[in-house]
N, C-alpha and C positions, 0 to 999 in steps of 0.2 A: 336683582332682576337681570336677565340674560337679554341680548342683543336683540333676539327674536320676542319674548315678550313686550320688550318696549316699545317694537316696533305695532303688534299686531292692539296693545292698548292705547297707543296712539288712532290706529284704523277703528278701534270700538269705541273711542270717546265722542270722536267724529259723529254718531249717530247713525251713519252711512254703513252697506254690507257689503261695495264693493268701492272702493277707493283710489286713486292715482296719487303715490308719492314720487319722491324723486328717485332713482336708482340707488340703492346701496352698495354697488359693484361696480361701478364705472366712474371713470371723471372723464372732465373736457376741457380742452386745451384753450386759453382766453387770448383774446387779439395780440397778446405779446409772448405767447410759445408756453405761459405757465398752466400748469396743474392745475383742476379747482373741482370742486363737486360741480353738478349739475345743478341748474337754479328751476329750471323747465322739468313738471312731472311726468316721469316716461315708463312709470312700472305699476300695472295696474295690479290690486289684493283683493280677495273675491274672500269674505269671510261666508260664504255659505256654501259656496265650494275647494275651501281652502285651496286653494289656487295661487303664483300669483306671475306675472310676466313682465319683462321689459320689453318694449317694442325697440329703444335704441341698442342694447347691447346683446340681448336677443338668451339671457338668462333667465329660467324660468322654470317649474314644476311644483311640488306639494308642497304643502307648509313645514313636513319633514325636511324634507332637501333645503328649504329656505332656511329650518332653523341649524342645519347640518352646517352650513355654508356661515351662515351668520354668528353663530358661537366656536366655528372652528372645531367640529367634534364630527366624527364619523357619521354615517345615515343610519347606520345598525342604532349608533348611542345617543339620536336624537330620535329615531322613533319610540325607544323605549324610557325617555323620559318626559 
């Protein structure tokens, strides 16, 4: 299962068509200067308009582009699979 499937059956299990997770693309820096995911949900997925946005890091477009992004494969060779 690829990056992008897990993510968007994690969004369908939920019951919800449009969902806020955490960013997949950014981290933030914790009171002592380290690295770390984001704990706070900042990227909202719209399963009926495949859509999906970060309001903190400001990445965002089709569930192509997301899945291009998210399995490291071109946009050509995530729309066509």
């Amino acid at each position: 299962m690829s990056n992008f499937e897990y993510i968007i059956n994690l969004v369908k299990l939920s019951g919800k068509r449009d969902m806020k997770v955490t960013c997949m693309f950014h981290v933030v820096r914790d009171r002592d200067g380290n690295l770390r995911p984001e704990k706070t949900p900042s990227c909202g997925i719209n399963l009926d308009k495949e859509v999906f946005g970060c309001f903190s890091c400001g990445q965002k477009g089709s569930f192509i582009r997301l899945k291009s992004l998210l399995d490291d494969i071109t946009y050509k060779e995530a729309k066509w699979q």
